[in-house]
N, C-alpha and C positions, 0 to 999 in steps of 0.2 A: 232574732239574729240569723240574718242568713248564713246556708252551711256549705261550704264545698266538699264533693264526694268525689273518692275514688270508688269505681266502679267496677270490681276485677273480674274479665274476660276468662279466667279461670274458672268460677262458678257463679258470676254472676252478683255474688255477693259486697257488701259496703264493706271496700277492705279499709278504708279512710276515710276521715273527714275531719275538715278544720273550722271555724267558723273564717269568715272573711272580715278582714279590716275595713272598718267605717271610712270614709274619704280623709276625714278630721285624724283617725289613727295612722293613715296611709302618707301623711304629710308629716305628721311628725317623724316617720321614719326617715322620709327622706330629708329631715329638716337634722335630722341627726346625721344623717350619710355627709349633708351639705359642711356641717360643722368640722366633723371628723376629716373632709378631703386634704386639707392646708397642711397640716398636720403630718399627715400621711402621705404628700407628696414632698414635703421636704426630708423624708427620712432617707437616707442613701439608696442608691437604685438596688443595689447586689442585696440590701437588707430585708427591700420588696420584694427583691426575685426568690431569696430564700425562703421568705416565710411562707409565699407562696408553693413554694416546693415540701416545704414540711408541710404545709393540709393538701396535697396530694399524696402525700404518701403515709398524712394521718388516713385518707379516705381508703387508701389501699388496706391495712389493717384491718378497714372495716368490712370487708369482702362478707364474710360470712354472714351479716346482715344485709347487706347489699345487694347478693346476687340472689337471693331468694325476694325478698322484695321488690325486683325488677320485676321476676316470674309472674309474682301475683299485681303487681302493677299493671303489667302493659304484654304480658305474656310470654316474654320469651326465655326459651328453655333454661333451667340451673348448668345445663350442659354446656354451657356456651360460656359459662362465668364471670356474665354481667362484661363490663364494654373497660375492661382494666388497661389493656393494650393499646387503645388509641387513646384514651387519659391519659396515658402513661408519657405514650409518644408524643403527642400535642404540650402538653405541659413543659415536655424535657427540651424540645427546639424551641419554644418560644424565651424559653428561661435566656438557653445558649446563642441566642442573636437580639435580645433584650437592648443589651449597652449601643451595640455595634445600627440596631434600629432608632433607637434615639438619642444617638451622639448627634451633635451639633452640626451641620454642616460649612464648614469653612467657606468663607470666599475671599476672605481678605485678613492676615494678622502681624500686619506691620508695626514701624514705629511711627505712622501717621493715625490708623484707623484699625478698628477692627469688625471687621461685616460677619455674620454670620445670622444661621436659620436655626434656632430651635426650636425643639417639640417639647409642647406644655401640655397638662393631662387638659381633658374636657372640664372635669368637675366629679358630677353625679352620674354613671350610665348605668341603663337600666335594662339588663338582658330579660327578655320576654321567651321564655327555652319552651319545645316539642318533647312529645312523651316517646318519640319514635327512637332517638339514641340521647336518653335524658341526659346522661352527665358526659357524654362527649360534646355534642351541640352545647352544651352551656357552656363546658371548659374553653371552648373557640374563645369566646371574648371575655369570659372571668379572667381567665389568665391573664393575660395580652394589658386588660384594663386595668388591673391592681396593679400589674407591673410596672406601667406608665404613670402613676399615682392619681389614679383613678381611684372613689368610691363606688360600688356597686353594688345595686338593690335589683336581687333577683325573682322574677315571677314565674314557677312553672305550671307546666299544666297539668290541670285538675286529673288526669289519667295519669299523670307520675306524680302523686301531691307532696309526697316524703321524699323525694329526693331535693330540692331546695334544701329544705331541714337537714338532711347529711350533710349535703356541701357545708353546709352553715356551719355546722356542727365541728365538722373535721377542720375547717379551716381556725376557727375562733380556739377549737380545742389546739393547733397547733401554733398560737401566739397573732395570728391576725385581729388587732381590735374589734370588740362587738363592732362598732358603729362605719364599720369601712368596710363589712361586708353583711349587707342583711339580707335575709327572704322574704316574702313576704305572700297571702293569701289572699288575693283579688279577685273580682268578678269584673264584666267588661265594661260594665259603666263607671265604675268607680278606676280600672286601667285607662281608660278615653278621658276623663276627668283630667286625671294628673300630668298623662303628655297636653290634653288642651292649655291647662295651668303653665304649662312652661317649667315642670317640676326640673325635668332632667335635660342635660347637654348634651345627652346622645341616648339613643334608642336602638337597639339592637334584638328584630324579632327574626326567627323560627316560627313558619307554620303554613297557612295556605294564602291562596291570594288574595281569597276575600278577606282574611285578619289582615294582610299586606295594605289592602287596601283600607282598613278601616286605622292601622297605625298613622296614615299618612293623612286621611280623614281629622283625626285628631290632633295632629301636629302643624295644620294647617295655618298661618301668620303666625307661628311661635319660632320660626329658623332652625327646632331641634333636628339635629341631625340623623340620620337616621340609616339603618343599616337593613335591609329584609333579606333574607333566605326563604323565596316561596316555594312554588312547585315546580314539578320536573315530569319529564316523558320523556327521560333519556334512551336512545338508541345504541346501538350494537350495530355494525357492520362488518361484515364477516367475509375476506375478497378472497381469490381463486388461491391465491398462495399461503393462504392460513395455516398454522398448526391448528386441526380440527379438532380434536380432542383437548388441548389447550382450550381451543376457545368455546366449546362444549363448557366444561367445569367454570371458565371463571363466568361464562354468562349465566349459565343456567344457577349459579350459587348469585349472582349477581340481581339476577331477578327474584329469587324465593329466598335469600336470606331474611333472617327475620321477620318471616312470611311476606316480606317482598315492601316491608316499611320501612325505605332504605331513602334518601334525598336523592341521592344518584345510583336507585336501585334501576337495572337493564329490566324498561317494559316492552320495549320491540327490538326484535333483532331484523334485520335485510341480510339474505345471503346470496352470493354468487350462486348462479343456477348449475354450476359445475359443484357444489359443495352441499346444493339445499338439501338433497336427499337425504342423506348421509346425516347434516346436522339433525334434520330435523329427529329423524328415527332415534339417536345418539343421547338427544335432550331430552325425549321425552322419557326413555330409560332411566337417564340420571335425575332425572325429578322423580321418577316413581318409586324412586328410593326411600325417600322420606320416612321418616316414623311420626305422624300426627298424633299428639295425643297431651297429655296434661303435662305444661312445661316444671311442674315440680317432679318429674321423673326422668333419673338421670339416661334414660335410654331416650329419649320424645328429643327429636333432630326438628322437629315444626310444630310450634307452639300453637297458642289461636293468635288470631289476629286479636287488637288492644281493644276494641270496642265492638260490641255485635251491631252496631250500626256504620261501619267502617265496612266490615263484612258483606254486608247487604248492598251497598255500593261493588265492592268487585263483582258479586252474585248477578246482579241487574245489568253490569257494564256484558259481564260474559253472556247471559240469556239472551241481550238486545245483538250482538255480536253474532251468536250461533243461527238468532232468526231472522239473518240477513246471507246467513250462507256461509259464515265460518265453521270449523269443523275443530272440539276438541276432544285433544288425543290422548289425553290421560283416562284410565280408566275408573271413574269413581269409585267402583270398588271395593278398591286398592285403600281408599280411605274412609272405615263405616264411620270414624268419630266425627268423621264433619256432621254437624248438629244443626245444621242449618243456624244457627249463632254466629258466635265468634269463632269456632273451629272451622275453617275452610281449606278444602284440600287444594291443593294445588294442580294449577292448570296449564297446558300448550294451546295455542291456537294457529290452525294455518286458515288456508284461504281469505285471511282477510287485508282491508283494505282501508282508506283512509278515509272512508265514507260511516266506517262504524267509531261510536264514540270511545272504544276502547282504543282503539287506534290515534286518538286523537287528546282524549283527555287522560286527566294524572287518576292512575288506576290504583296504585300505594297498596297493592295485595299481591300472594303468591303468582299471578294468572301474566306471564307473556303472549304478545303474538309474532307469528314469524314469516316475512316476506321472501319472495324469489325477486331477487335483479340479475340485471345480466351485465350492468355498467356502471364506473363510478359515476357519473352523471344521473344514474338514476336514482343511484343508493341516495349523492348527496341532495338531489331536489327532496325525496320522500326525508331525509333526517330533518332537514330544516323548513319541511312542512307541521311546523308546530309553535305553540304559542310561547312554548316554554325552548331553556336553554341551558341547563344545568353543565352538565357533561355528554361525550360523545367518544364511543368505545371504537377503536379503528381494529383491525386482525388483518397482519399481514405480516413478510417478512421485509419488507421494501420500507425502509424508516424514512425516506424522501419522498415517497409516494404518498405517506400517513400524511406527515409533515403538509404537503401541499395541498392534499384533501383538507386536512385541516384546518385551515386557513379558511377556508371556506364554508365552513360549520360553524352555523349561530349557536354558541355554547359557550361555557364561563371556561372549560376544561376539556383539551382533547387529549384521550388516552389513546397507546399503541399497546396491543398486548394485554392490556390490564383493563380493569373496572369497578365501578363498584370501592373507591379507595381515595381517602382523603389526605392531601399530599400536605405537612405543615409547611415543607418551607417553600409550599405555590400558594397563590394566593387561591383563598376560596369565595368563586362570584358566577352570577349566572346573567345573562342578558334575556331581555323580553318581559313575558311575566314572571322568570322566574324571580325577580327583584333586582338589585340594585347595592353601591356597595360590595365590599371584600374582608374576609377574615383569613388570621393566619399568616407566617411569611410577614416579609416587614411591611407588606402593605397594610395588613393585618395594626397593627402598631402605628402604624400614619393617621388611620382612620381613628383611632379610639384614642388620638393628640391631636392637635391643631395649631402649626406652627407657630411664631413669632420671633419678629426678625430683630436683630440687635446692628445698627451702623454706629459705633462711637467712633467718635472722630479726639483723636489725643491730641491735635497741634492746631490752636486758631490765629498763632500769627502768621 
């Protein structure tokens, strides 16, 4: 029997392992999700929005297992106390715009006819969740989809293995039927099998492009719908009239939170060359802050990175980077516990350019780089020189100015001032590679129903 492992970046160690579901076990589950949806969508909307609210705030309860288990999962600090706050927030807006996203939309309710649009669940959906914010990234479309009367069978990833099982856990423990929300333990063939089958009505991954591309590989003549949140090279732009110190903290937290395994973590910033100086000296300060060390100590502010081959990827992007003539400004050190592993310290880069692949490609580690412009025309050609389109972080005090910059930025999300922050009641989408598809917000709720139309007509003489 094949076994899936968690692998913990902490020591290295098998902190988990489950066996994986046979194909034959993996259709029964969802052969039970399928039974259970009918059921489950005729139950009143407010009774789904509740129950769903009580296993989030059964899962809150469960903090004290939770937020150590994060640590040793995927490594980030007990300091930080697990990802309670955007669970928290995500769940409570999507509850509260719930009715008002799939009420019916009116067109006609006379004494001749009555027209109108509504939204029915899918069926089966099946969230495919990242080990980079495990129970935020999965809450986007658990929520949103139970709520709609949706069944959901979730798969996460083998470097978060035990959070599935929580969710599970908390939700069934607070009155959600077994068979309307289950997890489940897959490997990729036997995941590629069940979307090729036509198992599920909507598919909703988290992860990189190449899984993006291989979900879509697999769904290919089966019409599943499908949702992907891939990669990101989100930028920072930083203009002449910025609060600098402002945009100091939130970029620089923006880029190394998490050790910088964020979807819309800041990997390049562009600054006005009246401003560059100053940022740059300013960032690399506030990164040198850090306390690297083992996330089960409540002092350690930068955990390791979730995989020491995760690691190895920023270590190679930055080496190829520096032997092309960029220059970084942190001083190693500042951090002996980088291990050359999964502990990596955190890194500045200037002099570079969009000739080096850090520059270019999704870096998902502590390690920014940082340009001089001297014009929005130049800032905007270099942001939307990339393949990806996540978000795009504006710094100014001119809200018209962002505004029309932005417009012009290939990105799912233009921020002013802020970064690094998942807004529930906007929609969450990125153009390019970064995928396709929205979560969140009532778009969020469109996507995971599919409408159908009602014309009765009352009078045929």
């Amino acid at each position: 029997m094949a076994m899936i492992q968690c692998i913990s970046p902490v020591d290295g160690s098998v902190y988990a392992e489950r066996p994986a579901l046979s194909l034959d076990a993996a259709k029964d589950v969802v052969a039970r999700a399928r039974k259970a949806q009918k059921a489950w969508a005729r139950r009143p909307l407010e009774e789904r929005v509740q129950l769903v609210l009580k296993g989030v705030a059964r899962l809150n309860e469960m903090s004290d297992v939770v937020v150590p288990e994060l640590a040793w999962q995927m490594g980030r600090p007990v300091k930080y106390g697990g990802e309670y706050r955007g669970f928290n927030e995500r769940s409570n807006y999507v509850a509260s715009i719930a009715a008002d996203a799939l009420a019916p939309l009116v067109v006609e309710e006379s004494d001749r006819f009555e027209r109108r649009i509504e939204r029915e669940a899918h069926g089966v959906v099946f969230v495919v969740a990242p080990w980079n914010y495990p129970y935020m990234t999965a809450i986007n479309t658990i929520a949103p989809a139970l709520m709609a009367g949706n069944t959901v069978v979730l798969k996460h990833a083998s470097q978060t293995l035990l959070v599935g099982e929580r969710l599970v856990q908390a939700f069934v423990e607070a009155g959600v039927p077994d068979d309307v929300f289950q997890n489940v333990f897959l490997d990729h063939e036997t995941t590629s099998a069940l979307i090729a089958a036509g198992s599920f009505n909507f598919v909703n991954f988290t992860g990189s492009v190449e899984g993006g591309r291989s979900m879509e590989r697999a769904a290919a003549g089966t019409f599943t719908g499908l949702g992907l949140e891939l990669g990101g090279k989100d930028p920072g732009y930083v203009m002449e009239d910025a609060d600098l110190d402002a945009a100091v903290d939130t970029l620089m937290d923006g880029a190394t939170y998490n050790s910088g395994q964020c979807c819309c973590g800041i990997e390049r910033v562009y600054v006005h060359e009246s401003l560059y100086d100053a940022f740059v000296e300013k960032s690399v300060a506030w990164v040198s802050n850090y306390k690297l060390g083992s996330p089960l100590d409540p002092e350690t502010s930068l955990g390791p990175m979730a995989n020491k081959r995760f690691a190895k990827v920023v270590r190679e992007q930055i080496a190829d980077a520096v032997s092309k003539g960029a220059k970084a400004l942190v001083d190693p050190k500042l951090f002996p516990q980088d291990d050359g592993g999964a502990y990596l310290a955190p890194q500045v880069l200037v002099a570079v350019d969009h000739s080096m692949a850090f520059m270019r490609e999704e870096t998902f580690g502590p390690a920014v780089g940082i340009m001089k412009v001297k014009s929005d025309e130049e800032a905007l050609a270099l942001m939307n020189d990339s393949q990806y389109g996540l978000t795009a972080s504006l710094w100014t005090k001119d809200v018209e100015r962002a505004a029309r910059l932005g417009r012009d930025i290939e990105t799912g999300t233009v921020f002013m001032n802020r970064a690094d922050y998942l807004d529930p009641a906007l929609c969450w989408t990125g153009v390019k590679e970064t995928g396709r598809g929205g979560s969140l917000s009532i778009i969020g709720f469109q996507n995971l129903t599919r409408p159908k139309s009602f014309h009765l007509k009352k009078v045929t003489a």
